[in-house]
N, C-alpha and C positions, 0 to 999 in steps of 0.2 A: 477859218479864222483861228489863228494858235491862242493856245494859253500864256501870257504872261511877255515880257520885253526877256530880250538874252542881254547877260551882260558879260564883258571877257572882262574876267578878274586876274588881274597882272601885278597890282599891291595890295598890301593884305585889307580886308575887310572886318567889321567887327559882330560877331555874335548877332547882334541887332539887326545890322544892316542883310547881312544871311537872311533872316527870319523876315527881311520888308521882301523879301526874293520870293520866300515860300510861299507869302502870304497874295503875291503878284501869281503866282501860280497855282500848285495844290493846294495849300495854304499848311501842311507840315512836312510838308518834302520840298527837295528842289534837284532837280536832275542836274545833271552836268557831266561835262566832258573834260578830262585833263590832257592835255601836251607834257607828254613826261620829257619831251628833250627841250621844249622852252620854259619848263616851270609855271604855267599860266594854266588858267580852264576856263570855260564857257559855264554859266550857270542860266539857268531858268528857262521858262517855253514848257513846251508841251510834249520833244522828243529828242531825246537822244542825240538822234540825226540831226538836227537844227543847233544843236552845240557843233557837232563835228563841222558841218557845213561852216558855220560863223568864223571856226577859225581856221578854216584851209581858205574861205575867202579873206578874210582880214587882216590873219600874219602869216599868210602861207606854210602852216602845220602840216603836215605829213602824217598819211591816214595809218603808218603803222605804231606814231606816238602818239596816238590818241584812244582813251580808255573813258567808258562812259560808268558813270557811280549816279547813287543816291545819295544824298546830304540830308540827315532828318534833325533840324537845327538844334530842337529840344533834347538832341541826346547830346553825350557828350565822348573822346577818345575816340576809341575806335568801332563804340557802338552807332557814333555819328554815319558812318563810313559803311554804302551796300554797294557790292560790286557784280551789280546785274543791269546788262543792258545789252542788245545785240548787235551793237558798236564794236560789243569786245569779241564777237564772231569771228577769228584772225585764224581759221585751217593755215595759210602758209605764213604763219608766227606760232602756229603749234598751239593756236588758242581754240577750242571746236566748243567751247563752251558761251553763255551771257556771262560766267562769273571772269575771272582775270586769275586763271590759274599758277601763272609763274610767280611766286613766290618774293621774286630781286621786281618784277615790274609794280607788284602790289607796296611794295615798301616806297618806292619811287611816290606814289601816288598820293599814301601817307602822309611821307614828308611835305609833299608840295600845298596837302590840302591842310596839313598842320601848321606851313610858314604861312597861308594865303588868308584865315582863317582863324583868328584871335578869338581864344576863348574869352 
């Protein structure tokens, strides 16, 4: 049995609504998965892989633009924002790490969890 319903957040969301996410899962985190080329992510569950899955079935995302974070609602910037999950495991994207080493993909992700995602 997983922790919590997925939701693909595709317009923005508000602080609050984040935090009824967490609170459906670990109750101050919430995992997620971003699509850096459609602008959208998967939030909540109990892994990683259940975001990526959700939306290579749902809107057909492509596993090389898909980056998995932590969202820990109560923070806020870019404290909000952990870039560990073995999602982001990409040897042929040059990624050998859980964090999201490239620099230009991290800012992509940023933004998107910055437009998705009202403070």
């Amino acid at each position: 049995m997983s922790i919590g319903k997925l939701h693909i957040i595709e317009e923005s969301i508000t602080r609050e609504e984040l935090k009824k996410i967490a609170i459906e899962s670990f109750g101050y985190l919430v995992k997620g998965v971003v699509d850096i080329e459609k602008g959208i992510m998967s939030l909540g569950g109990e892994l990683h892989y259940d975001n990526a899955m959700d939306l290579v079935q749902k809107v057909q995302s492509k596993n090389e633009n898909l980056w998995g974070i932590n969202l820990y609602p109560d923070k806020s910037g870019e404290a909000m924002i952990e870039f560990d999950s073995m999602v982001n495991v990409k040897p042929n994207l040059g990624n050998r790490t859980r964090s999201v080493d490239n620099p230009d993909i991290r800012d992509k992700i940023k933004k998107i969890v910055q437009k998705l995602i009202l403070e």
